[in-house]
C-alpha positions in Angstrom: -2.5 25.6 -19.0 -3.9 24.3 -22.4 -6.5 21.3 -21.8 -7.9 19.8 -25.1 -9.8 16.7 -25.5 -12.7 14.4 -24.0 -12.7 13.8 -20.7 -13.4 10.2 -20.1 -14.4 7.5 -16.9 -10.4 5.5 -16.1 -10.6 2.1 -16.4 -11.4 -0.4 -13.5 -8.4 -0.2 -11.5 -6.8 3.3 -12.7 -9.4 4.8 -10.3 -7.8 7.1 -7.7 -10.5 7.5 -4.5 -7.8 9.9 -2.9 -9.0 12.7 -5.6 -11.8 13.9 -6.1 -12.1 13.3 -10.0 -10.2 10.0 -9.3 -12.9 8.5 -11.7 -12.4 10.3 -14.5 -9.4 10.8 -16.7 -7.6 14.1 -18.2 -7.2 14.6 -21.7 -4.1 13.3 -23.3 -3.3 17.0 -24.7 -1.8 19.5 -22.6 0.2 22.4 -23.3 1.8 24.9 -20.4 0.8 28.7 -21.9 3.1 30.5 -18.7 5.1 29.0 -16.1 5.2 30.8 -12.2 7.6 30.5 -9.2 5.9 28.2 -6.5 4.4 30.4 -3.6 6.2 31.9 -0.6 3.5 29.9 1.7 0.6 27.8 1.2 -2.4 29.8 1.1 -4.5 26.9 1.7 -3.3 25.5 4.9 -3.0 27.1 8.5 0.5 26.9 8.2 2.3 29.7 10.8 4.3 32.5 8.5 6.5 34.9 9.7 5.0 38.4 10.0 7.9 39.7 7.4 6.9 37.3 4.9 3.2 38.0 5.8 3.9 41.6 5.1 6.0 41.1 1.8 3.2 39.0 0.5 0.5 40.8 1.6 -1.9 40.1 -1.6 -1.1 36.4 -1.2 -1.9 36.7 2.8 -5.1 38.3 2.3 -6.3 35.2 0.1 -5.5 32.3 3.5 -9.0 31.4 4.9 -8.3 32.9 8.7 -7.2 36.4 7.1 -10.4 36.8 4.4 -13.1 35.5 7.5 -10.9 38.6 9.6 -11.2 41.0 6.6 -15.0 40.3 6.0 -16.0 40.2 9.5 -16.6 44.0 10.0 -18.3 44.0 6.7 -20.8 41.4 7.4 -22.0 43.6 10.8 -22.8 46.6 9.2 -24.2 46.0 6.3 -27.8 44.4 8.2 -27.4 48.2 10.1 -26.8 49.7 6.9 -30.4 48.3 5.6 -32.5 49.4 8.4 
């Protein structure tokens, strides 16, 4: 996506305290550079996904918070060995 402009504070009453940049507001210019197919799963969420569609999407399963803490665990022991 193609954002041009000045971002600038909303005025009193267009605030939106559900977001987190509910103060300000986007530039009025926007231009889509490539569209993309929504995701097979939220990567986000803990949301439970089949193994098959785990193992299709395997580079999008590796990005969900409870794989990458799995993934990284093993790393994060050796390396304090690996300095000693």
């Amino acid at each position: 996506m193609l954002v041009a402009g000045t971002v600038q504070a909303r005025r009193p009453g267009n605030e939106n305290p559900e977001l987190p940049t509910g103060e300000i507001g986007s530039p009025r210019r926007r231009r889509v550079l490539a569209e993309s197919d929504p995701l097979p799963f939220p990567i986000e969420s803990g949301a439970e996904v089949s193994e098959k569609v785990r193992l299709k999407y395997g580079n999008l399963d590796i990005r969900r918070p409870t794989m990458a803490a799995a993934l990284l665990r093993p790393v994060r022991r050796s390396v304090p060995h690996r300095r000693r």
